[in-house]
Every structure is written in structure tokens, then in C-alpha cells.
C-alpha positions in Angstrom: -18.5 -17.2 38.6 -16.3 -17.4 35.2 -17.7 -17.2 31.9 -17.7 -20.2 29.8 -14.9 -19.9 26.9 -14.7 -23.4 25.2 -17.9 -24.8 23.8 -17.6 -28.1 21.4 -21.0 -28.9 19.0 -21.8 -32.0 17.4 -24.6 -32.5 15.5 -26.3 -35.8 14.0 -28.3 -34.1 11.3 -31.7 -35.7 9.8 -35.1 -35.9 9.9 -34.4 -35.5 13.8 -31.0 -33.7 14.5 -29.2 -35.4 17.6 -26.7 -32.3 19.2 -24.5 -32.8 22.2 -22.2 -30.6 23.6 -19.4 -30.0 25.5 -19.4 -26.8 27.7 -16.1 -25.8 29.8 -14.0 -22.7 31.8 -11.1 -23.2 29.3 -7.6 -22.4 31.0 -4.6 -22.6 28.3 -1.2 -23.4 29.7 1.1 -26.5 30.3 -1.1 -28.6 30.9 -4.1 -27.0 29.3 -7.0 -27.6 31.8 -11.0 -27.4 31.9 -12.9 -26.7 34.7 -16.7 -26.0 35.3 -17.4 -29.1 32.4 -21.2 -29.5 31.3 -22.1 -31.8 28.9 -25.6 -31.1 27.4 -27.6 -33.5 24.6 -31.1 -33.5 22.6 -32.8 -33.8 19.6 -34.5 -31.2 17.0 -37.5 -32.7 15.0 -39.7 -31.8 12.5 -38.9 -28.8 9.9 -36.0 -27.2 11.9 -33.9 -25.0 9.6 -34.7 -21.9 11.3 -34.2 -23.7 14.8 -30.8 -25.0 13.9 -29.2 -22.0 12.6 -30.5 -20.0 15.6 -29.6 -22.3 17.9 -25.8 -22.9 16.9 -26.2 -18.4 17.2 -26.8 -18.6 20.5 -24.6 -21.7 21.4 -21.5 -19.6 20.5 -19.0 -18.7 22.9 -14.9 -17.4 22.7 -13.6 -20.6 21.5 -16.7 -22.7 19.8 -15.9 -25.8 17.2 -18.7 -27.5 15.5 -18.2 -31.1 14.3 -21.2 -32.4 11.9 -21.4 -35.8 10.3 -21.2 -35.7 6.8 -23.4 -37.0 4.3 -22.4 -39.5 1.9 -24.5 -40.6 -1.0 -23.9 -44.4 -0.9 -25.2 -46.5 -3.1 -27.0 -48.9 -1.0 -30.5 -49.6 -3.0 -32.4 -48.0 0.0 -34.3 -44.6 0.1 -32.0 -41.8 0.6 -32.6 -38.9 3.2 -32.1 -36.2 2.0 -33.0 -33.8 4.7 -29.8 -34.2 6.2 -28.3 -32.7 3.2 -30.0 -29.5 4.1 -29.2 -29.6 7.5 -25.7 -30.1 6.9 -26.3 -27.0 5.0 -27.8 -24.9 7.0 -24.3 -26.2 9.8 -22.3 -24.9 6.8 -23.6 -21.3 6.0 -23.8 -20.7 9.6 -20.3 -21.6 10.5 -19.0 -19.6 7.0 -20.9 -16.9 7.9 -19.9 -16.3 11.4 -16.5 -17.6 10.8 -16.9 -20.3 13.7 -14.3 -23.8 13.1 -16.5 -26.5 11.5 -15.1 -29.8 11.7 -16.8 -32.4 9.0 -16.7 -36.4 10.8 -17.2 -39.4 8.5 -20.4 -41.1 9.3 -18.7 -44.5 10.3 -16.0 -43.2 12.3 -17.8 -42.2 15.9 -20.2 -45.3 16.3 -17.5 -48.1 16.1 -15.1 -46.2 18.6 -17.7 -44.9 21.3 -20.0 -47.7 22.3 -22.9 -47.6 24.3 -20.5 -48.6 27.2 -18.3 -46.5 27.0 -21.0 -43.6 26.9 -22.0 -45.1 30.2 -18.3 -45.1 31.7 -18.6 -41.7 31.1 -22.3 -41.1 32.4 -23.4 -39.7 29.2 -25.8 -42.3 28.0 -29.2 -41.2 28.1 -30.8 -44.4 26.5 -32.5 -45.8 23.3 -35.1 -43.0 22.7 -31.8 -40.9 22.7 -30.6 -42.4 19.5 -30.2 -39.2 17.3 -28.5 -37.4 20.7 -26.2 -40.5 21.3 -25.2 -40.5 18.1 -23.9 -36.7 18.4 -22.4 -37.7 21.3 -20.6 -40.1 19.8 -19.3 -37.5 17.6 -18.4 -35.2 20.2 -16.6 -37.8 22.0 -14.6 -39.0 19.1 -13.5 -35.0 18.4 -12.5 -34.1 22.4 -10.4 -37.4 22.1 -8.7 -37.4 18.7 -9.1 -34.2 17.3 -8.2 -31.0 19.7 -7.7 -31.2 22.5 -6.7 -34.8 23.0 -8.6 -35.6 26.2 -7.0 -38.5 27.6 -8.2 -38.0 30.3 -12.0 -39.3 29.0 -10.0 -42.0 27.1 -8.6 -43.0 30.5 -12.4 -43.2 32.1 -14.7 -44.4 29.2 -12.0 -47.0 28.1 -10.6 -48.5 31.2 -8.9 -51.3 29.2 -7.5 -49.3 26.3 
């Protein structure tokens, strides 16, 4: 069996951090292709700091991309979280410090693209009491289609109609 090279993160951080990830055999060449693909979700709750950076540690393989959701102070009149703030900076020393590609998604951009259907197109939906891990997924999703490497190939599957 072949090692796994290409590993994609994405992380819904908060109060409870939603993570998915995409796992693969990466083979470069015209056409690039993946093979052995495992896509993995969850959630981290409660103070998890320590978890988190540990975690994305031993995550890393050859190629390895993290894509976060920012966090944006809006102005809405409602409390403000600000756990996610150090989540999202405990994402950014880790990637700095271990030189790994970090990839910073606005927080509207994944949720109006990748809908619960299409998560199920693509038998990745894991239901409601998923929310935080959905959400990462929908992350992840919007990066393997739009960012690198382009996969079509799930646009093809999880939007039939497109």
C-alpha cells in the first residue's frame, strides 16, 4: 500500500471546531489524478487549543493545505464569539511555524455554494448534529473545486445540473 501525499484541512473554528478533510494517493501528471480518497469529518469542543495545534501536527502529510474560515467582526448588535479568534490563531501559528499552505475562506462564501444536497450527492452529509463538521465541509468542498486542484470531477457529481 502507498502512502498518502495530499491531505486538504478545513476547519470551522468556534466554541466547537467543525474539521473535514480530504485524504488522497496524489499522482501529478496530465491529467493530475487521486486515488485511495478518504474523506474524514468531526467536531472539537470545549477548551481545545492544545488539541487543535496537535492535531493539524499529526494530520500533516507531503503535500498538506489548510483552509480556515476567517473571522470577521461585523457589526450585527449580537454577542460576538470570540473564541474563534483564538482558534484561528492557534491555525495561524501552526501553519507559520511549520511552514504548511494556509488558505483563509470568507465566512459567506462555502454555505451558499455547497448545500445540504449537494453534500448528499456527494455522500458526505452526516446530518444536523454535524453542523460545525458540515460546515468545514463545506469549506473543504468549496477549496477542492475552486481553489487547487479544480475538481470537476466533484462539481460534475454533487451538481448534476450545473
Amino acid at each position: 500500500m502507498m502512502d498518502i501525499n495530499y491531505r486538504v484541512i478545513a476547519l470551522d473554528p468556534g466554541g466547537t471546531t467543525g474539521w473535514a478533510s480530504y485524504s488522497a494517493l496524489w499522482l501529478p501528471g496530465d491529467p493530475v489524478s487521486y486515488s485511495y480518497e478518504s474523506w474524514e469529518c468531526g467536531h472539537m469542543g470545549g477548551p481545545h487549543h492544545e488539541q487543535l495545534e496537535s492535531w493539524l501536527g499529526m494530520q500533516r502529510v507531503q503535500n498538506y493545505t489548510v483552509v480556515c474560515e476567517r473571522f470577521d467582526d461585523r457589526q450585527t448588535g449580537h454577542n460576538v464569539n470570540l473564541v474563534a479568534a483564538e482558534y484561528i490563531g492557534v491555525i495561524k501559528k501552526y501553519c507559520e511555524t511549520e511552514n504548511v499552505h494556509l488558505v483563509m475562506q470568507m465566512p459567506g462564501v462555502a454555505k451558499p455554494f455547497v448545500k445540504n444536497e449537494n453534500l448528499k450527492l456527494l455522500d458526505l452529509w452526516r446530518g444536523v448534529k454535524w453542523k460545525h463538521a458540515m460546515d468545514a465541509q463545506r469549506h473543504l468542498l468549496w477549496y477542492l473545486i475552486n481553489g487547487l486542484p479544480h475538481r470537476h470531477d466533484l462539481l460534475e457529481k454533487g451538481w448534476p445540473n450545473k
